[in-house]
C-alpha positions, 0 to 999 in steps of 0.5 A: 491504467489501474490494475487490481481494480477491485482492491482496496488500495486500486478501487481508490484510485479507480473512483479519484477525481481526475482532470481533463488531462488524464483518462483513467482505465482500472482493471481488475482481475478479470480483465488483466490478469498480471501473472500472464504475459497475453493478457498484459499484451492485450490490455496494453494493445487495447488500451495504449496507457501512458502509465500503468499503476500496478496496486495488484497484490496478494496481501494475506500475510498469513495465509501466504505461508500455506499459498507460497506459489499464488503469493508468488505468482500475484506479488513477483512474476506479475510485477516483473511480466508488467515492469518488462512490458512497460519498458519494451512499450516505453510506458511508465510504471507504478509499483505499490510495495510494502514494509514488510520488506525490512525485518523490524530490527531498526529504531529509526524511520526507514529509508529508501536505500535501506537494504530489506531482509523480509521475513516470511513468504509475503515479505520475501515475494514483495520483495522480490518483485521489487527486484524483477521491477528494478531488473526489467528498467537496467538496461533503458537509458532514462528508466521511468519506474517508481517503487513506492512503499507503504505501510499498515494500509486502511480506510474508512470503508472495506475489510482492514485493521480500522473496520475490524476494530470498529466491528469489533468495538462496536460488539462489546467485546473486551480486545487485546491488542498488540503493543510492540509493533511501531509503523504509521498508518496509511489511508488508502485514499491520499495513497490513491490521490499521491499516487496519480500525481506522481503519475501526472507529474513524473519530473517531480520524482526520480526514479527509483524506491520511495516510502509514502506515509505519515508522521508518527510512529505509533503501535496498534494498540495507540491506532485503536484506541484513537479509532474508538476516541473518533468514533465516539465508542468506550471499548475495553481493550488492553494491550498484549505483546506480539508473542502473547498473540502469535501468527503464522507470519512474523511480523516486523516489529518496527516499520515506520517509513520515512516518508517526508522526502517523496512527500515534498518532491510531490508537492503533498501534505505531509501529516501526522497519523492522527491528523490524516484519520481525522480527516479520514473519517471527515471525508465520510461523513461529508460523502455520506451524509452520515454521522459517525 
């Protein structure tokens, strides 16, 4: 079972091909709403899953520090109701986080024991629902849960950094993009397709927290001008600093995840940044029919 359906992260995971051997049922909002403990009931009575992938979230890191209570509500309270169902029903549970969780202070890739320090209300309710995730499974003998952590999540289609650079690239107007912040870009797609086989293949992994990405890292700026190289597009942007492009949020400076580990566990690729949006965009075009 999906939840956050209709999102960016569970509509990829909602449309994955599966076999035989998995039946997948992904919910939106409308149907599950994770903040309310009745509804989390009634999907589990209806449904019965085996495992539940929680991709639900409240990502505008922005407008969280003037929503604190729905940022909340969406990314602690409701990680937390389902983790407690999952754990009383005896399912296993999938919950999708973020880099945000560290404050960007390291220089060297992220790891899973790593201690976080979010910055800023998005960061903080994150985090903290990967403390009501971990708290719900204490107390079980053979706890099945996985937090799985990803960083500067697109894909070749909907509303993210990709799709605004190539709307944006694709007007003619001059950019300046920020230089100094270093992470390594996750396609939704692959996410979707790491995430059910570790659903399907639970023995592969531990429980616990892991990080997922690719090789890298690289900065914003380095993302889309090989965006633009792709696409084909001569786009004047320069690079500017995190300060001379200011945010209600304080974002982490250096956020790239040491992903090689959850990886190879999954028997999955584990790919250069460059590579996976190469592929990317491949994968488009061969759906599609389209050129670039």
């Amino acid at each position: 079972m999906v939840t956050g359906a209709n999102g960016q992260l569970g509509s990829r995971l909602s449309e994955h091909p599966v076999d035989a051997q998995m039946h997948l049922v992904p919910l939106g909002r409308k149907e599950l709403d994770i903040a309310d403990t009745e509804s989390i009931k009634r999907a589990i009575e209806v449904h019965r899953p085996d495992v539940i992938i929680n991709a639900a979230a409240y990502t505008a890191v922005d407008r969280a520090e003037s929503e604190p209570e729905l940022a909340r509500q969406i990314n602690a309270t409701g990680p937390g109701l389902l983790a407690r169902a999952c754990a009383e029903h005896g399912i296993d549970f999938i919950h999708v986080s973020t880099d945000y969780v560290f404050d960007g202070e390291a220089r060297r890739p992220y790891r899973p024991e790593d201690q976080p320090n979010p910055q800023g209300i998005y960061a903080a309710t994150k985090y903290n629902g990967e403390q009501q995730v971990e708290e719900a499974f204490k107390s079980l003998d053979n706890p099945r849960w996985w937090i799985v952590r990803v960083a500067w999540l697109y894909d070749v289609r909907g509303s993210n950094f990709m799709q605004t650079m190539l709307r944006l690239g694709r007007a003619g107007k001059a950019l300046r993009i920020v230089q100094d912040q270093q992470g390594s870009p996750t396609a939704a797609r692959p996410l979707a397709a790491a995430l059910l086989t570790l659903a399907k293949h639970p023995s592969r992994v531990p429980s616990g927290i892991w990080h997922c990405g690719t090789e890298g890292p690289t900065t914003w700026f380095e993302f889309a001008q090989a965006i633009f190289k792709e696409y084909g597009l001569e786009v004047d942007a320069s690079p500017c600093s995190t300060a001379e492009y200011p945010t209600p949020a304080k974002r982490p400076s250096y956020s790239y995840l040491d992903g090689a580990a959850f990886a190879h566990a999954l028997k999955l690729p584990y790919m250069p940044w460059e590579l996976e949006l190469k592929n990317e965009i491949r994968a488009l075009e061969n759906a599609t029919g389209d050129e670039k």
